[in-house]
N, C-alpha and C positions, 0 to 999 in steps of 0.2 A: 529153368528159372521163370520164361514164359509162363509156362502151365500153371504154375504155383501163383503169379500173381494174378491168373486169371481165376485161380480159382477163387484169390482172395476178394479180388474186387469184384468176382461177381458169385456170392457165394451157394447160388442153386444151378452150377453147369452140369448140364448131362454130358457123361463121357463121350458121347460124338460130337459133342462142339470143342473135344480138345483135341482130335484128330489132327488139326493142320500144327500145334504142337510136340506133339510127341508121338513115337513112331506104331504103337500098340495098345488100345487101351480095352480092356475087357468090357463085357455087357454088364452095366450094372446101374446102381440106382446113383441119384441126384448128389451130390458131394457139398455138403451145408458148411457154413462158415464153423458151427460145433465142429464138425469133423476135423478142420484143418486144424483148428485149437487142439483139440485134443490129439490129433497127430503131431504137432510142435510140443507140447506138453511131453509125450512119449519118448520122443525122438532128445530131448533136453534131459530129460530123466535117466536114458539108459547113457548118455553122453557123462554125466555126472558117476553113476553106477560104473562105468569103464574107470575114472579119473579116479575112484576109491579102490577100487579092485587089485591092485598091488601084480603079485602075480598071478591071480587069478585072470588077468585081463584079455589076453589072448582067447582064452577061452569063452568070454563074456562077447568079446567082440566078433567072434564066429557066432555065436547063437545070434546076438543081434542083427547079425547082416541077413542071416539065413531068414532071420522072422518079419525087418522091415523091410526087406527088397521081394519076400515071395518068392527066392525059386523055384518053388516046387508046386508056384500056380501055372505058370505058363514060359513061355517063350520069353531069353533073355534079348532085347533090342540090340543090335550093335548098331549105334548111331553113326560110324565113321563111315 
């Protein structure tokens, strides 16, 4: 929840200023206030697509998790 409002409040962080946030964060580029919109946008859209989905959902909700968490970029955190 840190990291999110820091991205929002300050919306040009390069991934090494969220370091003392969250436990792994890959090389990459500057993370703009568009981005975070458009990732809430996403994230509310596929949340609505689940609530339609009937029994389709289980299966809706595997593809989502799989595409918005990345497993298959890197290393899962275990924050405990």
């Amino acid at each position: 929840m840190v990291a999110v409002f820091a991205m929002v409040s300050n919306p040009a962080l390069q991934a090494g200023e969220l370091a003392d946030y969250v436990g792994f964060i890959p090389a990459g580029p500057a993370i703009t206030a568009e981005d975070v919109t458009a990732a809430q946008k996403m994230w509310g859209d596929t949340v609505v697509a689940i609530a339609k989905a009937g029994d389709g959902a289980p299966a809706l909700v595997e593809k989502a998790a799989l595409t918005a968490f990345a497993f298959d970029h890197g290393p899962i955190v275990n924050a405990g």
